[in-house]
C-alpha positions in Angstrom: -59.4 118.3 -123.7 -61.7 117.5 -126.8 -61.0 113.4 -125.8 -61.6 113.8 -122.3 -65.3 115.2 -122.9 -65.8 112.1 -125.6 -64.4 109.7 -122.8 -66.9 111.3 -119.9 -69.9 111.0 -122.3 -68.9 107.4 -123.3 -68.5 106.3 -120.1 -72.0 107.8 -118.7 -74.2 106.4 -121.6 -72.1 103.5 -120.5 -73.4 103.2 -117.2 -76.2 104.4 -117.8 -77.3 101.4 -120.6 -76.1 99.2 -117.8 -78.6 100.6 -115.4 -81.2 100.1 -117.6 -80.6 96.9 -118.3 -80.3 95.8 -115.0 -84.0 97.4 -114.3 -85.8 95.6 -117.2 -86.2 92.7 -115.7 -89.5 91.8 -113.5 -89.1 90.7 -110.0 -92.9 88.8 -110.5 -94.4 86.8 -113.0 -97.4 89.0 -112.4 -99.0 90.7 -109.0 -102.9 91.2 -107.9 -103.8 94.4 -106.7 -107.0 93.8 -104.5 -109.3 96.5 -103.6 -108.4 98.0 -100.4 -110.9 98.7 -97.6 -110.7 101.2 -94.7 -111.0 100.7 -91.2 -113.9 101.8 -89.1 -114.5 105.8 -88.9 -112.4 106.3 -92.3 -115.0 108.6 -94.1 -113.8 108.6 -98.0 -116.2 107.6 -101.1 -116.3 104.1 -102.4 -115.2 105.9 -105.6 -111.7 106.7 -103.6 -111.6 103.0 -103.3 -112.2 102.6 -107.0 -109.8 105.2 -108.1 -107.0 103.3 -105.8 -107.0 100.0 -107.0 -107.0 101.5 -110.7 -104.3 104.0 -109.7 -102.2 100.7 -108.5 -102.5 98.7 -111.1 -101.4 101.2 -113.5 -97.9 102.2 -111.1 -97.6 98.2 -110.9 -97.3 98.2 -114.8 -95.2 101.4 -114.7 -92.8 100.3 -112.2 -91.5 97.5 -114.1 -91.8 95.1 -111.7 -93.8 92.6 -112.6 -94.3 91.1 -116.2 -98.3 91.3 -115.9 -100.9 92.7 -113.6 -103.8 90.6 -113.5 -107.6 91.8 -112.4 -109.0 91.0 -109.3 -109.6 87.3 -108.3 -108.0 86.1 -112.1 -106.5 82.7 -111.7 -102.7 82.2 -112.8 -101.2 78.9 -114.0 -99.8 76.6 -111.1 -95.9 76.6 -112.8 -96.6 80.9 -111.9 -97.7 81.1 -108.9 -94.0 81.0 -107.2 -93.3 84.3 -109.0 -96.6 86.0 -108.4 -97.7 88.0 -105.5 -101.2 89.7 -104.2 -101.1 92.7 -102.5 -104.2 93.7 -100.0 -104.5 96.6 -97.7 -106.1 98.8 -95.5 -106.6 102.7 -95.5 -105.8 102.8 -91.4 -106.6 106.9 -91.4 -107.9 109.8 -93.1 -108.0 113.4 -92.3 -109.8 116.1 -94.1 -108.0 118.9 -93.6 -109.1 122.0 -93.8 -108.9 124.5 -96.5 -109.1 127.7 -94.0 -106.2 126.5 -92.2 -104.3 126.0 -95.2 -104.7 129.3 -96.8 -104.5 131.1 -93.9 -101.7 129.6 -91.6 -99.7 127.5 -94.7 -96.5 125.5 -93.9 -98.5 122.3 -94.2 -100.8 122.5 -91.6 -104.8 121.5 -93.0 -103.5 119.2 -95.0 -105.4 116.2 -96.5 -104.0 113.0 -94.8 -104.0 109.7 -95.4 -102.6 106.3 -94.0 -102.6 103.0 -95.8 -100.8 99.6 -95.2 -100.2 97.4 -97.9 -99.3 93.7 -97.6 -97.3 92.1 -100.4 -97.7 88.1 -100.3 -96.7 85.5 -102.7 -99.6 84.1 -104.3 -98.3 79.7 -104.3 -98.0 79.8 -99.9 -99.7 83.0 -98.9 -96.3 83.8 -97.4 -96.2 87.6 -96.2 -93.0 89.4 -98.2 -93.4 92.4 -96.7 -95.5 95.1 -95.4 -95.6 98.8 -96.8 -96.8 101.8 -94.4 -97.8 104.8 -96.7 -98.2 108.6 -95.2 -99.9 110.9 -98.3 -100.4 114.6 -97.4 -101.9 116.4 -99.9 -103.1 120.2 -100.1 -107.2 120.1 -99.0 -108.7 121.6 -102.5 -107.7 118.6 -104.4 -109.6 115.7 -105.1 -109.5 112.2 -104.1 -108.2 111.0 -107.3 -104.8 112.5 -106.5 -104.5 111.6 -103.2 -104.8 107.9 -104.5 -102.8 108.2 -107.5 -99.9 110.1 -105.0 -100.2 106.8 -102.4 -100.4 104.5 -105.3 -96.9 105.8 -106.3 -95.6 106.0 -103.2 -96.6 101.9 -102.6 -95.0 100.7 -106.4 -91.9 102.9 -105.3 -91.7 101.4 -101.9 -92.0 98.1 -103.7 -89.3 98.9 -106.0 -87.1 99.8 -103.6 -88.1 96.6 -101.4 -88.0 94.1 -104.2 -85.5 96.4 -106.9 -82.6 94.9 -105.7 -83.6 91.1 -105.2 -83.5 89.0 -108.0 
């Protein structure tokens, strides 16, 4: 019984070191996040734009897939350029929601909404690699700098799971 146990752990921290070594590697030489903009009749702060892009480049980092996130409009070496992407993007909607409705009615309904669409392109042909539709609802008291941190995350994870598996 005593063996079995030893052979279940051995195997799992097994796998799981395989996992994780599979994961280390970057997909990109390095990716540039852009500032976003909105589309006519989105009413959010310029500072939500601000706290986006910030909020992106840190999940880039996180996420592992790319070996270096560059500023805004930084130049990358020629040899690179192959195995870097930009990614732009436009918030398409926002909805304010409403407190009142919230606290009263619950089960989602006033909640904060928003809708952005990210493109990922490689940097070398400006080829399109694929395009990311993000839905964030989050509860109407909280502030903007969660609702772009939450659709931040939600775009680095719809890249990981776009680009994870692709080497």
């Amino acid at each position: 019984m005593r063996s079995r146990i030893v052979l279940t752990i051995v195997l799992f921290l097994g796998l799981a070191g395989g996992s994780a070594a599979r994961d280390s590697a970057p997909v990109f030489k390095t990716a540039e996040a852009k500032h976003f903009s909105g589309v006519e009749g989105v009413e959010l702060t310029p500072a939500f734009y601000d706290y986006f892009y910030a909020e992106l480049r840190s999940e880039l980092t996180k996420s592992k897939l790319v070996s270096e996130v560059i500023g805004e409009g930084e130049a990358v070496e020629d040899a690179d350029a192959d195995k870097s992407v930009v990614i732009t993007g436009t918030v398409t909607e926002y909805k304010k929601g409403s407190v009142v409705k919230s606290a009263l009615i619950g089960f989602g309904t006033g909640m904060r909404s928003l809708k952005v669409d990210a493109d990922v392109m490689r940097r070398s042909d400006k080829q399109n690699l694929c395009t990311i539709h993000v839905h964030v609802k989050v509860e109407p008291n909280w502030n903007e700098k969660i609702m772009a941190r939450f659709a931040a995350q939600q775009i680095a994870k719809d890249m990981k799971k776009e680009f994870g598996t692709k080497r």
